[in-house]
mmCIF file as gemmi writes it, N, C-alpha and C atoms, coordinates in Angstrom:
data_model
loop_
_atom_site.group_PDB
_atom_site.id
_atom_site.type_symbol
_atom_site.label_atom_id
_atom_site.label_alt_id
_atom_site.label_comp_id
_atom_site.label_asym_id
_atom_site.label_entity_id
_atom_site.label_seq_id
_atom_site.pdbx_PDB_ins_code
_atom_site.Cartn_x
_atom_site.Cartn_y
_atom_site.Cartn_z
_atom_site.occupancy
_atom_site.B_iso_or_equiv
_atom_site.pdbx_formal_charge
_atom_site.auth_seq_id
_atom_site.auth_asym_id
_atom_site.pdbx_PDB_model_num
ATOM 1 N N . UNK Axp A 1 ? 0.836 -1.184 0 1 0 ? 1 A 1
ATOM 2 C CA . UNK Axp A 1 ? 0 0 0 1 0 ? 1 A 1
ATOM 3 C C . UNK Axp A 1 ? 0.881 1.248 0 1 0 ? 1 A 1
ATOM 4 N N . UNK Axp A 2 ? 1.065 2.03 -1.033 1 0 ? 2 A 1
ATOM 5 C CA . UNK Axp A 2 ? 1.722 2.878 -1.262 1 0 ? 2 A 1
ATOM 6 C C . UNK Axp A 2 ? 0.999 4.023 -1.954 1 0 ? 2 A 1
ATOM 7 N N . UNK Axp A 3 ? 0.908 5.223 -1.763 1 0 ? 3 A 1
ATOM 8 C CA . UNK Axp A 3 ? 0.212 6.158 -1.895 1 0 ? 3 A 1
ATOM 9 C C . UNK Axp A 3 ? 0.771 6.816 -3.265 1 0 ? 3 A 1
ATOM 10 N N . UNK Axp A 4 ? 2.069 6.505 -3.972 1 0 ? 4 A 1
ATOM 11 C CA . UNK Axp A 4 ? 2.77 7.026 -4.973 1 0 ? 4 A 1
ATOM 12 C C . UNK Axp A 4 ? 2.544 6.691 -6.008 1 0 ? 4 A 1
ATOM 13 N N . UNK Axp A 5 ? 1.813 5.045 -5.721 1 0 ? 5 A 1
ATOM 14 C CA . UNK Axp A 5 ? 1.319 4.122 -7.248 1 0 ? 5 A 1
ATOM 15 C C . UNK Axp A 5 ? 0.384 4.598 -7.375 1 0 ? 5 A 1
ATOM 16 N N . UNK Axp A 6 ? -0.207 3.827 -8.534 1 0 ? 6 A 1
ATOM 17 C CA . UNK Axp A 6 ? -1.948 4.127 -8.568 1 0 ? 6 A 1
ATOM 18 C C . UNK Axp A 6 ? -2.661 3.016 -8.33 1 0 ? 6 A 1
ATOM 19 N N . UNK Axp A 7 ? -2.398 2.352 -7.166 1 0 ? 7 A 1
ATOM 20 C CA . UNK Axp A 7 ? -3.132 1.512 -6.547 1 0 ? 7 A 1
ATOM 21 C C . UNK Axp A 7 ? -4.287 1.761 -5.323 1 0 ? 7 A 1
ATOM 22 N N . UNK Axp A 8 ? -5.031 2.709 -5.587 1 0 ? 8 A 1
ATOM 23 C CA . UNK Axp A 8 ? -6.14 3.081 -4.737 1 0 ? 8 A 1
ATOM 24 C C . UNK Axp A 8 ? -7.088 3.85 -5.418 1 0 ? 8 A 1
ATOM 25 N N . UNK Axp A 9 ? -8.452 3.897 -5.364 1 0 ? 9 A 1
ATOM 26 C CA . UNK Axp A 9 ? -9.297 4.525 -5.725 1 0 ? 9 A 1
ATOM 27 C C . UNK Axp A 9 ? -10.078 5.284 -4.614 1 0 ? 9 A 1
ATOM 28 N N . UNK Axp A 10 ? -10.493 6.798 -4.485 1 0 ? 10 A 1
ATOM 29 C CA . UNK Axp A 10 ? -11.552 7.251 -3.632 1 0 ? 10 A 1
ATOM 30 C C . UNK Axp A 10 ? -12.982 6.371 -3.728 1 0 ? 10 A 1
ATOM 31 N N . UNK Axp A 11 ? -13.357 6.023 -3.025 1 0 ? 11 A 1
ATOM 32 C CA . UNK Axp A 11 ? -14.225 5.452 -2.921 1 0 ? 11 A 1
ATOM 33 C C . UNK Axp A 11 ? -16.15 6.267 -2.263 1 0 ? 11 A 1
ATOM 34 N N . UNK Axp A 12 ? -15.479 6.973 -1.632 1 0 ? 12 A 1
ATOM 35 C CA . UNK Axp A 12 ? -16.773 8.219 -1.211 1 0 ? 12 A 1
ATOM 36 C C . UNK Axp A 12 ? -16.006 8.983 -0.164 1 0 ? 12 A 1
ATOM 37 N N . UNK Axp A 13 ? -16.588 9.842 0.768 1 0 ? 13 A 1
ATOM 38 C CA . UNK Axp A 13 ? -16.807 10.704 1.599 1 0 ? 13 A 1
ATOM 39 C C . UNK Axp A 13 ? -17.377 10.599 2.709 1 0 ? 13 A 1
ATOM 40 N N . UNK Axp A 14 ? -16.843 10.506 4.114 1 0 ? 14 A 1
ATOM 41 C CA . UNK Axp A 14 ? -17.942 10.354 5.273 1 0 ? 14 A 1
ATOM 42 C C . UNK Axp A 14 ? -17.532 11.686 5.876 1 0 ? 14 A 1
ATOM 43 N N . UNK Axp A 15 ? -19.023 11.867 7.313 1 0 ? 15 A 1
ATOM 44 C CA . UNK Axp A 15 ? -18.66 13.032 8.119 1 0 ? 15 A 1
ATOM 45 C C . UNK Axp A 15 ? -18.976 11.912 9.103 1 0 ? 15 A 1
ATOM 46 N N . UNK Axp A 16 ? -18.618 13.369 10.574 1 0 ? 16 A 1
ATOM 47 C CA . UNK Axp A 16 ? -19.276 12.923 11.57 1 0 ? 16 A 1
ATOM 48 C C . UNK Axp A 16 ? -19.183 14.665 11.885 1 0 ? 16 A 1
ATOM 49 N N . UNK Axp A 17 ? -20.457 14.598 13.126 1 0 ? 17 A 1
ATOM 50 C CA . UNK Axp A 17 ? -20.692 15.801 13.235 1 0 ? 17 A 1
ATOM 51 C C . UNK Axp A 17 ? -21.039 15.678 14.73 1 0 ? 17 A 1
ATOM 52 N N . UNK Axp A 18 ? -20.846 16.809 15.864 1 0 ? 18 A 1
ATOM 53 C CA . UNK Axp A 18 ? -21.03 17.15 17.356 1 0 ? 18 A 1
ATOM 54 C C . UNK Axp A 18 ? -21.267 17.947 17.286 1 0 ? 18 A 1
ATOM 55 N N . UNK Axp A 19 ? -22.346 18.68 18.461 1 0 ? 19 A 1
ATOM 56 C CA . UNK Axp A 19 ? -22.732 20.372 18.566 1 0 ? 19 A 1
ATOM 57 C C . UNK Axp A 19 ? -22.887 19.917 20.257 1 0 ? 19 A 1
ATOM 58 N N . UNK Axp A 20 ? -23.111 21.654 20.457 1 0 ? 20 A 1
ATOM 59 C CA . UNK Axp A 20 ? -22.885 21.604 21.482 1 0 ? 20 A 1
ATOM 60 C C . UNK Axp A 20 ? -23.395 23.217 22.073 1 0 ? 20 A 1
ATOM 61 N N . UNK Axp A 21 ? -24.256 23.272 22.95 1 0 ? 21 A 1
ATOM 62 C CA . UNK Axp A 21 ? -25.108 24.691 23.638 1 0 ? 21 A 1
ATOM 63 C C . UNK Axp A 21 ? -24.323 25.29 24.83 1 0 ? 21 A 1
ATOM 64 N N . UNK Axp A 22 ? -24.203 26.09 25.504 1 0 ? 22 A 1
ATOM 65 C CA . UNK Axp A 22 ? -24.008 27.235 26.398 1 0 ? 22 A 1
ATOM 66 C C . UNK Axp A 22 ? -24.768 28.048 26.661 1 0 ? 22 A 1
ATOM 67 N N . UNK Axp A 23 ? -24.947 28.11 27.858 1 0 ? 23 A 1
ATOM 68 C CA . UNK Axp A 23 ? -26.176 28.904 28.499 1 0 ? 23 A 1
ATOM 69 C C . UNK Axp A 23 ? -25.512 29.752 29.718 1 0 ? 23 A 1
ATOM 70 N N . UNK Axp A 24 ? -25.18 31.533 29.333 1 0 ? 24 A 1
ATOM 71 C CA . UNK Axp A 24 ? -23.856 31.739 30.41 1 0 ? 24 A 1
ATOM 72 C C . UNK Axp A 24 ? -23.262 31.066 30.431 1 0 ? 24 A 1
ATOM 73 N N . UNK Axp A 25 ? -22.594 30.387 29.246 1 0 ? 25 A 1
ATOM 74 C CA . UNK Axp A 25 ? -20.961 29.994 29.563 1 0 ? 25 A 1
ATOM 75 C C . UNK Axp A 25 ? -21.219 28.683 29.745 1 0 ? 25 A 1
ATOM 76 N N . UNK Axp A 26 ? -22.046 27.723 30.519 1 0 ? 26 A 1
ATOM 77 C CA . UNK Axp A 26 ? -22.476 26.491 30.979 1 0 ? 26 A 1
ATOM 78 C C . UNK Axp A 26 ? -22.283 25.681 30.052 1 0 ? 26 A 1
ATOM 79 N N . UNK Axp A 27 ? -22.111 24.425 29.802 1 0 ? 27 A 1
ATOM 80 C CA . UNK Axp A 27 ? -22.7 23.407 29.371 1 0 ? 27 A 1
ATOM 81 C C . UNK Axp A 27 ? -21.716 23.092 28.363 1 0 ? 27 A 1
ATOM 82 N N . UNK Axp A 28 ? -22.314 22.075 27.963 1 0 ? 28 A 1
ATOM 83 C CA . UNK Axp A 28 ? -21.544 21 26.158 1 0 ? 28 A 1
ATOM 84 C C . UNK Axp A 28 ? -19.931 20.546 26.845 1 0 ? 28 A 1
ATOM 85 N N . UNK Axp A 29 ? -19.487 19.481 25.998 1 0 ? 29 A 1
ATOM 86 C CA . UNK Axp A 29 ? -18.091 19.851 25.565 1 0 ? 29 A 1
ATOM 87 C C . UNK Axp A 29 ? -17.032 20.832 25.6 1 0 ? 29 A 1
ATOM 88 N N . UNK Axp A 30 ? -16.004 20.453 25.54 1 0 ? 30 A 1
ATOM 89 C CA . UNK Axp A 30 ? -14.851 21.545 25.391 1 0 ? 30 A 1
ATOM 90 C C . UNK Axp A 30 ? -14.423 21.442 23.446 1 0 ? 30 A 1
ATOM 91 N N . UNK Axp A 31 ? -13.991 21.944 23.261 1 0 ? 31 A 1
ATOM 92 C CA . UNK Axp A 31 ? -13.42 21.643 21.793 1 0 ? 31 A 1
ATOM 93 C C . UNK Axp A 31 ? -12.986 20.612 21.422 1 0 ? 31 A 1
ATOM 94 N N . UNK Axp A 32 ? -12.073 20.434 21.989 1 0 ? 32 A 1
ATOM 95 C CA . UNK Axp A 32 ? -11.518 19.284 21.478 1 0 ? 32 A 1
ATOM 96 C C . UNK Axp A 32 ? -11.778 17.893 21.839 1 0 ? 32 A 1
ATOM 97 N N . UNK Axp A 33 ? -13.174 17.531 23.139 1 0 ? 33 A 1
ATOM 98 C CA . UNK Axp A 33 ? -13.894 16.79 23.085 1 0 ? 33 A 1
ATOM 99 C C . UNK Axp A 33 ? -15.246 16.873 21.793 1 0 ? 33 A 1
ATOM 100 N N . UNK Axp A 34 ? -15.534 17.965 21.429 1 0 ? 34 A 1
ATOM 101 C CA . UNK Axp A 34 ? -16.316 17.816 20.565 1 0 ? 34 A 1
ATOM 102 C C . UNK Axp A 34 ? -15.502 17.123 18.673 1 0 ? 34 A 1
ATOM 103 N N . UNK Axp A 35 ? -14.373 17.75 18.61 1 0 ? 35 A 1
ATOM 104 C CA . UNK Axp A 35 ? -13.799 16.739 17.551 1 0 ? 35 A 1
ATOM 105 C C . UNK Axp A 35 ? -13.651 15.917 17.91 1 0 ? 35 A 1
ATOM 106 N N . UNK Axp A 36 ? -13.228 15.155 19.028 1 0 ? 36 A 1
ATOM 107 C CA . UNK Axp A 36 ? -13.097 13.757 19.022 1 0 ? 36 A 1
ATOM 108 C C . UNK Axp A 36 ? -14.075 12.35 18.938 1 0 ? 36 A 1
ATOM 109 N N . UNK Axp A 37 ? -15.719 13.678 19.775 1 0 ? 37 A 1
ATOM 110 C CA . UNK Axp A 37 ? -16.566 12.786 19.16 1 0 ? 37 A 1
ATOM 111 C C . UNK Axp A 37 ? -17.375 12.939 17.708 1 0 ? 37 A 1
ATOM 112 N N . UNK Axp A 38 ? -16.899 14.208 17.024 1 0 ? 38 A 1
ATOM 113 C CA . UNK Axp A 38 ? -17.354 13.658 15.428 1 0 ? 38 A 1
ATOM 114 C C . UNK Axp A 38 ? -16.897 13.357 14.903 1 0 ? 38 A 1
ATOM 115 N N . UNK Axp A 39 ? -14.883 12.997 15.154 1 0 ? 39 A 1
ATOM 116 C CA . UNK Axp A 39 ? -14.056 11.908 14.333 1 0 ? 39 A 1
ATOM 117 C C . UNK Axp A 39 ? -14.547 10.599 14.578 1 0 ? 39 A 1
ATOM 118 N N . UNK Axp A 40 ? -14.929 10.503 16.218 1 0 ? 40 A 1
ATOM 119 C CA . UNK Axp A 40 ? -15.404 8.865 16.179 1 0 ? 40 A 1
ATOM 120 C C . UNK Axp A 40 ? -16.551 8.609 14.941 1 0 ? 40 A 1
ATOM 121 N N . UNK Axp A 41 ? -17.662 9.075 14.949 1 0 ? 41 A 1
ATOM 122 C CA . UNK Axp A 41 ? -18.63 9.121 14.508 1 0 ? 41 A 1
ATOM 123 C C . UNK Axp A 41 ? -18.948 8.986 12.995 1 0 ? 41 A 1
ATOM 124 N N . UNK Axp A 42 ? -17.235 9.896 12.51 1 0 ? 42 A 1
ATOM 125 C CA . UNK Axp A 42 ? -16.984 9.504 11.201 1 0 ? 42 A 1
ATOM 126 C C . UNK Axp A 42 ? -16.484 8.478 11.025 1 0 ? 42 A 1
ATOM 127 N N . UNK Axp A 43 ? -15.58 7.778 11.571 1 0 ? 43 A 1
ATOM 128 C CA . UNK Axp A 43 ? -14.754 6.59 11.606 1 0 ? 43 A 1
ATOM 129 C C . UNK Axp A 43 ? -15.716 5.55 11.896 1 0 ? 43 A 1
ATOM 130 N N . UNK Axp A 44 ? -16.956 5.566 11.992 1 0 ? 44 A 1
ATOM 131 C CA . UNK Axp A 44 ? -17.599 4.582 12.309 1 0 ? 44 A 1
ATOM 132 C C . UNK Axp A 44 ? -18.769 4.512 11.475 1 0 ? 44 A 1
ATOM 133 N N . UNK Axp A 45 ? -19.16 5.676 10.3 1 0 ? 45 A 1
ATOM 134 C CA . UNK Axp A 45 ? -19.48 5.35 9.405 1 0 ? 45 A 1
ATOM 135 C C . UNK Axp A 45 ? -18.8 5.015 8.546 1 0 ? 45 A 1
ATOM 136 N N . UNK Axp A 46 ? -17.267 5.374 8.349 1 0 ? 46 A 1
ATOM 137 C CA . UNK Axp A 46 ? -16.566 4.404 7.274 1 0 ? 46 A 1
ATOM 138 C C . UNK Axp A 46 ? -16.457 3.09 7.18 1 0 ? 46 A 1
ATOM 139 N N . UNK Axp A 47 ? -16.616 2.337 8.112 1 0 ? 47 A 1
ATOM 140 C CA . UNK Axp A 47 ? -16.743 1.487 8.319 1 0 ? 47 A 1
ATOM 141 C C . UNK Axp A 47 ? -15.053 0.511 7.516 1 0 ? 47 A 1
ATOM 142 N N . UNK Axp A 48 ? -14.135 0.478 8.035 1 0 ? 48 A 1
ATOM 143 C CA . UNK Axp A 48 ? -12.552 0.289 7.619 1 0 ? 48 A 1
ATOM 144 C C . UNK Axp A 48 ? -12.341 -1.213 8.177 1 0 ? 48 A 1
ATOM 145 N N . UNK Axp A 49 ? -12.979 -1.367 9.488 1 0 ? 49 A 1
ATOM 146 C CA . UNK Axp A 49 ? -12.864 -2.76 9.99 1 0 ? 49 A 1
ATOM 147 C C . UNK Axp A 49 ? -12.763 -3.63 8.848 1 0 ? 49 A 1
ATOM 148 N N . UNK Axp A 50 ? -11.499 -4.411 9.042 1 0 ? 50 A 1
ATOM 149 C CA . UNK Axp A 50 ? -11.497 -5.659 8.121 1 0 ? 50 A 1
ATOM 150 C C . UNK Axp A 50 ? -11.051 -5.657 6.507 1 0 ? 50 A 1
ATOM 151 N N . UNK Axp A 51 ? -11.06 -4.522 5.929 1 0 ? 51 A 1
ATOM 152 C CA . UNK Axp A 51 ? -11.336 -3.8 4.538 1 0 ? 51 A 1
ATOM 153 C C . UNK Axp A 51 ? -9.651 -3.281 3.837 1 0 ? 51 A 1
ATOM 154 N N . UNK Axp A 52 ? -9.398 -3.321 2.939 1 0 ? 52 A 1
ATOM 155 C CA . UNK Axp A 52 ? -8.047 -2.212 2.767 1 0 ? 52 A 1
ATOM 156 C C . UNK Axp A 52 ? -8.401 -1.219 2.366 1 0 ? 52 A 1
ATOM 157 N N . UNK Axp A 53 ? -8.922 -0.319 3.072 1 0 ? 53 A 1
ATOM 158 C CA . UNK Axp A 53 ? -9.386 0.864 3.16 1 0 ? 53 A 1
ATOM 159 C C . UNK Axp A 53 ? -8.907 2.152 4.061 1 0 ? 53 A 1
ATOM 160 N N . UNK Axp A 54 ? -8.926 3.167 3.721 1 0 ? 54 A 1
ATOM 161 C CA . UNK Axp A 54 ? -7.921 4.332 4.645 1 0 ? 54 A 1
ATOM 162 C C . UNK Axp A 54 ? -8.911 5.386 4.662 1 0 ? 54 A 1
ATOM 163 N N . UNK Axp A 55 ? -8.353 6.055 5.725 1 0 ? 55 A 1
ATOM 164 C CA . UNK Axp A 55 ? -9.005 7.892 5.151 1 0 ? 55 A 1
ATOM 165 C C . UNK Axp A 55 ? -7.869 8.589 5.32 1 0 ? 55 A 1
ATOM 166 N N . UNK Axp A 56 ? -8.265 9.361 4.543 1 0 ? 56 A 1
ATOM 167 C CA . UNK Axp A 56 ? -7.438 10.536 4.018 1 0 ? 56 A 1
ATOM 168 C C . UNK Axp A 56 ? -8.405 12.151 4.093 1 0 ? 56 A 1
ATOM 169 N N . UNK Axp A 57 ? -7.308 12.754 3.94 1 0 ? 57 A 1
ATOM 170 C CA . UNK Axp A 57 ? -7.505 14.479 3.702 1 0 ? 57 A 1
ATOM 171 C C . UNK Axp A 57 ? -8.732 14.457 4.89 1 0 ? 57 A 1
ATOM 172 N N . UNK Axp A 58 ? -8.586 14.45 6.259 1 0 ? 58 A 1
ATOM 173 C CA . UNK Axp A 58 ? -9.482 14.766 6.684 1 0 ? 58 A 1
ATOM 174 C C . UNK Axp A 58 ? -9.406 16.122 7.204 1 0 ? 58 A 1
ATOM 175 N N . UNK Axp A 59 ? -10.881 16.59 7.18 1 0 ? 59 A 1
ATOM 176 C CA . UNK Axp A 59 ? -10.977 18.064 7.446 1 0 ? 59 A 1
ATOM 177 C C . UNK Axp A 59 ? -11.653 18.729 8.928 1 0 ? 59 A 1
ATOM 178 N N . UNK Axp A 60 ? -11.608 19.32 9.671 1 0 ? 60 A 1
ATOM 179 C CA . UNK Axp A 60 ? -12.615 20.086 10.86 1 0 ? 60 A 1
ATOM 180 C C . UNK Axp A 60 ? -12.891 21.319 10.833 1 0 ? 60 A 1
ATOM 181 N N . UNK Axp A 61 ? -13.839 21.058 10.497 1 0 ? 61 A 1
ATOM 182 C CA . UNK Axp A 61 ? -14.837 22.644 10.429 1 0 ? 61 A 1
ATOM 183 C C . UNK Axp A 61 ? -15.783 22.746 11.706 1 0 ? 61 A 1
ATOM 184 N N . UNK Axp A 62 ? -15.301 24.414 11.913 1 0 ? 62 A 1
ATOM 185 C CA . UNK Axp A 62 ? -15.711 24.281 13.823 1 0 ? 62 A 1
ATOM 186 C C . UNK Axp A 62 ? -16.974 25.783 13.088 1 0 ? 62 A 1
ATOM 187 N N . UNK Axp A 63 ? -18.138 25.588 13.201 1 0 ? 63 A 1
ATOM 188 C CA . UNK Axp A 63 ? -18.809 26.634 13.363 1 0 ? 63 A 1
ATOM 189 C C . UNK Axp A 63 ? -19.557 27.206 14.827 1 0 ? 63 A 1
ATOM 190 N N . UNK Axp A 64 ? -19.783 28.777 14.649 1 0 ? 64 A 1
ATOM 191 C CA . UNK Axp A 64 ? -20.043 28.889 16.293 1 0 ? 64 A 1
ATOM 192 C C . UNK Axp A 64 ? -21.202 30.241 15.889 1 0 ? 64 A 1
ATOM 193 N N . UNK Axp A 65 ? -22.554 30.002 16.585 1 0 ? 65 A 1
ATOM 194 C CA . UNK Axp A 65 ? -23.893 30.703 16.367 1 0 ? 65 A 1
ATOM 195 C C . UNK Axp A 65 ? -23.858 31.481 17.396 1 0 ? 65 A 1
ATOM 196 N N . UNK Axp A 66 ? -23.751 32.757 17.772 1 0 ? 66 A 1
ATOM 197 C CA . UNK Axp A 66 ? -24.128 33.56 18.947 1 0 ? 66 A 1
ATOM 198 C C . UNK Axp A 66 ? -25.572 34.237 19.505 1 0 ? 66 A 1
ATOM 199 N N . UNK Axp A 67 ? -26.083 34.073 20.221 1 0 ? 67 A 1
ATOM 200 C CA . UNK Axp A 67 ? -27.387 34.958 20.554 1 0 ? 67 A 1
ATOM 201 C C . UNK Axp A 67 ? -27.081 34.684 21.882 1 0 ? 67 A 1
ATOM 202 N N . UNK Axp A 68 ? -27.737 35.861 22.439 1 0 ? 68 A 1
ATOM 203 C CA . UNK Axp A 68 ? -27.851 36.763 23.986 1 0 ? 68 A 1
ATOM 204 C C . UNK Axp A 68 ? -27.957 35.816 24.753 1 0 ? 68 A 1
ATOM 205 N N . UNK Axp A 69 ? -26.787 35.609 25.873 1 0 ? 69 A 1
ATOM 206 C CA . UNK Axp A 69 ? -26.44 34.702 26.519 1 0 ? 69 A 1
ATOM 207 C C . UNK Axp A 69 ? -26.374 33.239 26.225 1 0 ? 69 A 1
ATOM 208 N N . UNK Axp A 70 ? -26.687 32.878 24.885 1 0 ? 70 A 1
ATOM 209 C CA . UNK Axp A 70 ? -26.352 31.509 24.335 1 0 ? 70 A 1
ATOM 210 C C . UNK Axp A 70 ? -24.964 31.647 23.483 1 0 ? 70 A 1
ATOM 211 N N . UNK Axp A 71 ? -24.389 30.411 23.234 1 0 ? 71 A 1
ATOM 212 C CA . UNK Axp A 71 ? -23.422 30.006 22.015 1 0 ? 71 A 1
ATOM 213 C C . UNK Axp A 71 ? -23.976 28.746 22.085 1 0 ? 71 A 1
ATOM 214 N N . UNK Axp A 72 ? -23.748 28.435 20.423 1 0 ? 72 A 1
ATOM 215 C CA . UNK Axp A 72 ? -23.717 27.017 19.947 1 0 ? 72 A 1
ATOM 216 C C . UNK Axp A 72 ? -22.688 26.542 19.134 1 0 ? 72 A 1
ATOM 217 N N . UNK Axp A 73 ? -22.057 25.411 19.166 1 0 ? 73 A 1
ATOM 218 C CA . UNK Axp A 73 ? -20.813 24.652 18.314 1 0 ? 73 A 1
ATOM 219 C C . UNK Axp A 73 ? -21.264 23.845 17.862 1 0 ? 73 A 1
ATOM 220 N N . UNK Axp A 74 ? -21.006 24.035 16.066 1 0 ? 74 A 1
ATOM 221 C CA . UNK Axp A 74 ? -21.484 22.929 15.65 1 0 ? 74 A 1
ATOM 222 C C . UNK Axp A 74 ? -19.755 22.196 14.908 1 0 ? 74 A 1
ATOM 223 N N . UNK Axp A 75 ? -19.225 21.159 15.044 1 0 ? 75 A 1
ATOM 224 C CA . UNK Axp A 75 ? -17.83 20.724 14.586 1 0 ? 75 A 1
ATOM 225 C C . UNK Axp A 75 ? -18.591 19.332 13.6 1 0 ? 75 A 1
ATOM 226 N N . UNK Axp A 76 ? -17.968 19.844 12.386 1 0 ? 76 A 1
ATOM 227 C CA . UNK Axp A 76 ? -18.225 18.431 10.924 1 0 ? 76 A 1
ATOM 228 C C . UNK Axp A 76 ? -16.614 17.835 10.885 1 0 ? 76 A 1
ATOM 229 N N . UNK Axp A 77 ? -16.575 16.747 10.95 1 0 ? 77 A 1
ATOM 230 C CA . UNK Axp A 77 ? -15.098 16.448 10.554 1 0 ? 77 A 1
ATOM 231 C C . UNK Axp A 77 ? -15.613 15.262 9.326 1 0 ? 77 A 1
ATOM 232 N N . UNK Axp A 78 ? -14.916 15.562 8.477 1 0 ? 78 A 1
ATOM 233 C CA . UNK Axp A 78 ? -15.02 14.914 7.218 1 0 ? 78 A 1
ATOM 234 C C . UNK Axp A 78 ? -13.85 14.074 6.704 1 0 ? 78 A 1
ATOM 235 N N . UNK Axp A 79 ? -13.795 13.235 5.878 1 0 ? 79 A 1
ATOM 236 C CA . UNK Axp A 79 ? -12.641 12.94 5.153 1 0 ? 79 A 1
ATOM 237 C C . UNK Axp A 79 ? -12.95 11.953 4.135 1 0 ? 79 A 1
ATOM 238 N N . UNK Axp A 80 ? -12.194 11.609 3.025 1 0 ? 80 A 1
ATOM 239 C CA . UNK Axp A 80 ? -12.154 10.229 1.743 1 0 ? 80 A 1
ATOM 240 C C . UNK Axp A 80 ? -11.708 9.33 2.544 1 0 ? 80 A 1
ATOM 241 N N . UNK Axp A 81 ? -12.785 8.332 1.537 1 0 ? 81 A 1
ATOM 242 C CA . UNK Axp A 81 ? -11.914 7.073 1.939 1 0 ? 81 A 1
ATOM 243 C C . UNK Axp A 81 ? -11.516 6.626 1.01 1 0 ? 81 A 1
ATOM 244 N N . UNK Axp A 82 ? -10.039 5.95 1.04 1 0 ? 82 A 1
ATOM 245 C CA . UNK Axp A 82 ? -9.652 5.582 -0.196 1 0 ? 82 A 1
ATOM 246 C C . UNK Axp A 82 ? -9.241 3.647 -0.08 1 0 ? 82 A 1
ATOM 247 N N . UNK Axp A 83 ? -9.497 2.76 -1.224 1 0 ? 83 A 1
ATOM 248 C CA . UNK Axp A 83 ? -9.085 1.72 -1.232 1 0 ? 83 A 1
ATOM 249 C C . UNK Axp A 83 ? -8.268 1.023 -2.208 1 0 ? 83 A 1
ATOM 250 N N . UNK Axp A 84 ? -7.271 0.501 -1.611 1 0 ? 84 A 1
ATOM 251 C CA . UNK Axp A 84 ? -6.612 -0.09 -2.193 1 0 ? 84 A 1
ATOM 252 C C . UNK Axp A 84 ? -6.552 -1.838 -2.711 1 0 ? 84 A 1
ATOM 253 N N . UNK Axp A 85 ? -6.049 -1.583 -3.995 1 0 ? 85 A 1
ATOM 254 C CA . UNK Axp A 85 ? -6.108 -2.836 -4.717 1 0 ? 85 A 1
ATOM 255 C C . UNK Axp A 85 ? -4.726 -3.887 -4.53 1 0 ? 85 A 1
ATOM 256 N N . UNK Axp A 86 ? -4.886 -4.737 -5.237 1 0 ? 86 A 1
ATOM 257 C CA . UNK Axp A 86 ? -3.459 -5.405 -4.948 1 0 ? 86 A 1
ATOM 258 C C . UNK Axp A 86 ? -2.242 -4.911 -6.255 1 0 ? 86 A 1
């Protein structure tokens, strides 16, 4: 499995996604508990168990909604999956 040949094809795209509320400051996740649970989330729709399959180029996009005494986080982590042939 070498990334230099052309022995792999993209195969699709998964996310996983976490949000998260504040009320004065209160509540949700910290950051970087919230990526960790929408990497799980992605990694578990790829479903790689067993497979020669990888991900690649993965991405985290952290968005954040403000209104009067609320915040909300919403974090997408995305990435390809790519598989390889023999």
């Amino acid at each position: 499995m070498v990334l230099g040949q052309s022995n792999f094809k993209v195969v699709e795209k998964v996310k996983g996604s976490s949000e998260a509320m504040y009320i004065f400051g209160i509540g949700g996740h910290d950051r970087n508990g919230m990526i960790e649970e929408a990497r799980a989330e992605m990694l578990e729709n790829a479903d790689l168990v067993g497979s020669s399959k990888a991900v690649i180029n993965e991405t985290v996009e952290v968005k954040h909604s403000f209104f009067p005494f609320v915040r909300k986080y919403d974090v997408i982590v995305s990435a390809y999956i790519v598989e390889f042939s023999n």
